[in-house]
N, C-alpha and C positions, 0 to 999 in steps of 0.2 A: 329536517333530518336531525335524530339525537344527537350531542354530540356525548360520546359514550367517555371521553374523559375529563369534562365540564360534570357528569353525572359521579362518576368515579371519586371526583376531587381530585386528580394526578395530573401530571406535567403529557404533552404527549409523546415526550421522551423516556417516560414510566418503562421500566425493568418488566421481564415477567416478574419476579419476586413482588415488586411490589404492586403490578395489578391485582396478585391475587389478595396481596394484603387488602387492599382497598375493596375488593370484591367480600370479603368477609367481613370487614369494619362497615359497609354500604346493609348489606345484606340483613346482619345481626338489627341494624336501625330501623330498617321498612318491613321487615319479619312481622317486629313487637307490633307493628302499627297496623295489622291487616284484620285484628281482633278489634279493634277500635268500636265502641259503639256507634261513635261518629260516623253517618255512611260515605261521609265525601271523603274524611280523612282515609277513611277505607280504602275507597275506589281507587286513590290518588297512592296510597302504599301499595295495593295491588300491582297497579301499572309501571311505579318503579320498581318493583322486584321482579315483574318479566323484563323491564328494561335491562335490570342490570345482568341476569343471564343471559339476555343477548350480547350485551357488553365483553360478558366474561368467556362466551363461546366465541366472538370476534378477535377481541385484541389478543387473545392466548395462543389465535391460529396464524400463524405469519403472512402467509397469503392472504387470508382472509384481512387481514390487520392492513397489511401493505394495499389493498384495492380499498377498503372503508376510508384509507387516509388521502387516498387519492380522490375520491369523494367528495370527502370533505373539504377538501384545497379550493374545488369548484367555489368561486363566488356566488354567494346570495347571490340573484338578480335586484330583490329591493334591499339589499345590504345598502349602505349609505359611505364614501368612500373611504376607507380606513386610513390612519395616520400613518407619515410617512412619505405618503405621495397624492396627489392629486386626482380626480377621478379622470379626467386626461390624462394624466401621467404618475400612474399608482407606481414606478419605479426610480423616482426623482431622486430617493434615497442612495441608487447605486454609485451617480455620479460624487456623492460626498464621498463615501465607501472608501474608491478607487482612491480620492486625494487622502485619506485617511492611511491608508496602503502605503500609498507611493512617498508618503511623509514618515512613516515607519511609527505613527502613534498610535496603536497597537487599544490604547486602554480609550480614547473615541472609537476605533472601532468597534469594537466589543459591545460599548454603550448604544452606538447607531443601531445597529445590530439587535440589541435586546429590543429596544425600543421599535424597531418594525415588527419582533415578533411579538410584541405585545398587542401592539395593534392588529397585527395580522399574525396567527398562529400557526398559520397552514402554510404559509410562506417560503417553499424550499429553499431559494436562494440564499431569503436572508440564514436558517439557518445552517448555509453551508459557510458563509462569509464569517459568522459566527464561531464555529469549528475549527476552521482555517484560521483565526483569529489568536485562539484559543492554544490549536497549536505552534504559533510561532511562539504563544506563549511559558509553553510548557506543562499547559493546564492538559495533562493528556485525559483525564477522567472524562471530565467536560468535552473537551474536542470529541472522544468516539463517540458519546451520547447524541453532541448536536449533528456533525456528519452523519452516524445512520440513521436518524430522524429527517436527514434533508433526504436520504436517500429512500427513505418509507412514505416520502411524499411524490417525490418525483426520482429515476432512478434516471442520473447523467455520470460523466467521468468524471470529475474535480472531487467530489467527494471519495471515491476511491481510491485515484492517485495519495490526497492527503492522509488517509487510513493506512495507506499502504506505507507512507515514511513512517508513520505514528508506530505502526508495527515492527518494524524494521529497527527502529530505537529498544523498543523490547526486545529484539531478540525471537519476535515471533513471527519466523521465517515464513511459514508456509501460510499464514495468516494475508503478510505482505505480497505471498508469488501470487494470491487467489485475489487479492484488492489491486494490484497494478494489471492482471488478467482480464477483470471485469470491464478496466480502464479501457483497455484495448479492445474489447470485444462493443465498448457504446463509442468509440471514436475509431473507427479501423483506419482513416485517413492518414493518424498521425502514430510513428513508430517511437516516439518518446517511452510507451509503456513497455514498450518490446526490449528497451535499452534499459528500462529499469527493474525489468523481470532478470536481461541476463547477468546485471551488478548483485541483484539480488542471490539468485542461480552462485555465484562467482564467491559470494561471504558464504555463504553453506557450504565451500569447498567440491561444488556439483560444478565443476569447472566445464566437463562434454557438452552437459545441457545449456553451460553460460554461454561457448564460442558457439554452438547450432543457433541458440537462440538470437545473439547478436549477426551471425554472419547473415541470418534472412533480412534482415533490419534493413543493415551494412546494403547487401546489394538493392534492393528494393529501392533506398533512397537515391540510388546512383548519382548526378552529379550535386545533388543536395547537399552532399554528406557534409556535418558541419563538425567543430574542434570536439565536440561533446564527443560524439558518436565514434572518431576515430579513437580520441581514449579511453571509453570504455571497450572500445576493441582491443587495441592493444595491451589492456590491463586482465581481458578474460583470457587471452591469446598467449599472455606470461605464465599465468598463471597457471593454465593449462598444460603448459612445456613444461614448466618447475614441477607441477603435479604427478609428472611422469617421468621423470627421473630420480634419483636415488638423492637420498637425505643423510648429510650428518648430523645427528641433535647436538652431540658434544662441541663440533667445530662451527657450526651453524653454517655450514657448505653443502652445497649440492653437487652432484658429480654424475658421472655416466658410465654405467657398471659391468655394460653388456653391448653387443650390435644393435639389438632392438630400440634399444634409447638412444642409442646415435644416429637410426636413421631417424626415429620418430623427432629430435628434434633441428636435422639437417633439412626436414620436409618441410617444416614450419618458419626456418628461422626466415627465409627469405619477405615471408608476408608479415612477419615480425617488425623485418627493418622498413618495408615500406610503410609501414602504419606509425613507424619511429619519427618524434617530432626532433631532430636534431640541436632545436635550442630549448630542449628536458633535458637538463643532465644524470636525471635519473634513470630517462628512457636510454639513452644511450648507454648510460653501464650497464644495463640489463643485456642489451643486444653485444655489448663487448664481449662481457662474461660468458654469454652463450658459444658465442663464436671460438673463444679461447678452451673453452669445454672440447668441444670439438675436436680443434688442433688435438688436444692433449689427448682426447681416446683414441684421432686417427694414427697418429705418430706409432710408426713402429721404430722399439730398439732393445737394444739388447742380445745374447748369444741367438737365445732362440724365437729372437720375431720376435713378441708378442707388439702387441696394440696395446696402448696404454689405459682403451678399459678395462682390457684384460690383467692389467695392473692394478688399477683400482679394484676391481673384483678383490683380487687376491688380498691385497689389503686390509679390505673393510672389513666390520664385525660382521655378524651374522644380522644382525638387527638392520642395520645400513643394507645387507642384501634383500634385506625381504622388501625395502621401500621400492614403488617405483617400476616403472613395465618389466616383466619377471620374463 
C-alpha cells in the first residue's frame, strides 16, 4: 500500500493548505522527469505522477482521507515489531505513559509519545496521549493537529472531549458543543459529556438549553449522581432563574419587576435549595438572595396595595424594564 505522505514528504497531520503545497512542489519534480530519455527513469516518474493524483484526490477528500488512514494503521503482516513495544506487547509503552501522567512530567511525556509515533506512525493512541499532552501544555496549535490526527485514525471519545476544553479556552463555543457531542454520541454509557455540553450551553448564556440538557443527565444517573453533577446543576439552574428576571447594570442587582418573574422564580427556587450544598457559602447566598427577592415582590403595602414588584416596576429605568420575563 502507498503511503501517500511518505510520497508527499508531509507530516500525516499535514493541513489541506499544505497537501496541496506539496502536491505542486511533488508534481512540478516527476512532470520534468517523464521526457527523460532514460526509459526507466521515465517509467518510474510516470508512476509517481499518477501516484501522486491519487494522493491528491485522497487526502483532499475527508472521508476519503479518514478510511485510507485507517488503512493504513492496519499493521504490515511481515512488518517486523516496531519500537516502543514488543511483538507480544506492541503497547508496553502505555504503562510508562500513565506513570508519566500521574507524576505530572508533562515534557517525558511528550517525549514517550513522539517516540512511539515515530516508530509507529499510524498509532492513534499514541497520538492522542500526545495532544492531551500537549494540551495540558498549552501548546494548543500542536494539541488540535495531534488530537484530530488520532481521531483520522481511529474515531473514540478522549480525543474530543480534549478538543472540546481546547475550544472552550478559545471562546469557540459551538466548536466545543459539536466536540463534547461527538463525545457522547461514541460513549453513550457515560453522561460526563452531557454535563459538559450543558456548562458549556451555560457560558453562551443559552441557559434553557443548559438546565434541559443537564436535567436528562441529572435524572438518568439517578442514585449515581456525584458532587460534579449536582453542581453543575445547580450552577445552570442559577443562572437560569437570574436570566429571567430583571437586571440592574448600574447597581449590579437583580430584582423582580412583574408576576411572571415571581412565579417563574417561586417554581424553581425549591429544586434550587435542594441541589444547594449548605457548606458552599456561596451557594447559600445565592438561595438567600432568591428567597428575600421573593419576600420583597410578595409583600404588599402601602395606601393602595401594591406588591412590591409592582414597586419595583415603577422604579426602575425603562432599560431594567425591558430585561427579563416581560
Amino acid at each position: 500500500m502507498t503511503n501517500y505522505y511518505e510520497l508527499l514528504e508531509i507530516a500525516p497531520t499535514a493541513s489541506e493548505e499544505e497537501i496541496r503545497a506539496a502536491v505542486r512542489k511533488m508534481r512540478r519534480t516527476w512532470n520534468a522527469r517523464t521526457t527523460n530519455p532514460n526509459a526507466d527513469i521515465r517509467a518510474e516518474a510516470e508512476q509517481r505522477v499518477r501516484n501522486i493524483a491519487e494522493a491528491e484526490k485522497v487526502l483532499l477528500d475527508a472521508q476519503a482521507r479518514a478510511a485510507y488512514d485507517g488503512q493504513l494503521a492496519q499493521p504490515d503482516p511481515g512488518e517486523a515489531p516496531p519500537a516502543g513495544g514488543s511483538q507480544e506487547d506492541p503497547d508496553a509503552w502505555v504503562e510508562q505513559a500513565d506513570i508519566f501522567r500521574n507524576n505530572g512530567d508533562l515534557l517525558s511525556l511528550v517525549n514517550l509519545a513522539q517516540r512511539v509515533i515515530q516508530a509507529q506512525p499510524q498509532n492513534w493512541l499514541a497520538w492522542y496521549v500526545l495532544g492531551d499532552a500537549y494540551n495540558d501544555q498549552r501548546n494548543d496549535t500542536e494539541a488540535e493537529k495531534c488530537l484530530w490526527q488520532s481521531l483520522r485514525l481511529r474515531e473514540t471519545e478522549g480525543p474530543y472531549e480534549v478538543l472540546g476544553f481546547l475550544y472552550l479556552r478559545h471562546q469557540q463555543m459551538e466548536d466545543a458543543l459539536h466536540c463534547f457531542a461527538k463525545a457522547g454520541e461514541l460513549d453513550p454509557a457515560s453522561d460526563r459529556y452531557q454535563y459538559e455540553r450543558a456548562e458549556t450551553f451555560r457560558e453562551m448564556g443559552r441557559t434553557q438549553e443548559a438546565v434541559d440538557t443537564v436535567e436528562m443527565a441529572y435524572w438518568k444517573e439517578g442514585g449515581q449522581r456525584t458532587s460534579f453533577s449536582r453542581k453543575v446543576y445547580f450552577d445552570c439552574l442559577r443562572d437560569h432563574i437570574y436570566h429571567n428576571i430583571s437586571y440592574n447594570r448600574s447597581s449590579g442587582r437583580h430584582l423582580i419587576l412583574n408576576r411572571r418573574q415571581l412565579d417563574f422564580v417561586k417554581e424553581r427556587l425549591p429544586r434550587l435549595a435542594e441541589l444547594e450544598n449548605p457548606e458552599e457559602p456561596s451557594e447559600v447566598r445565592v438561595e438567600q438572595e432568591l428567597r428575600q427577592m421573593v419576600l420583597d415582590a410578595e409583600k404588599v403595602s402601602g395606601f393602595f396595595g401594591k406588591h412590591g414588584y409592582e414597586k419595583n416596576y415603577e422604579s426602575a429605568s425603562n432599560e431594567v424594564r425591558r430585561t427579563g420575563l416581560q
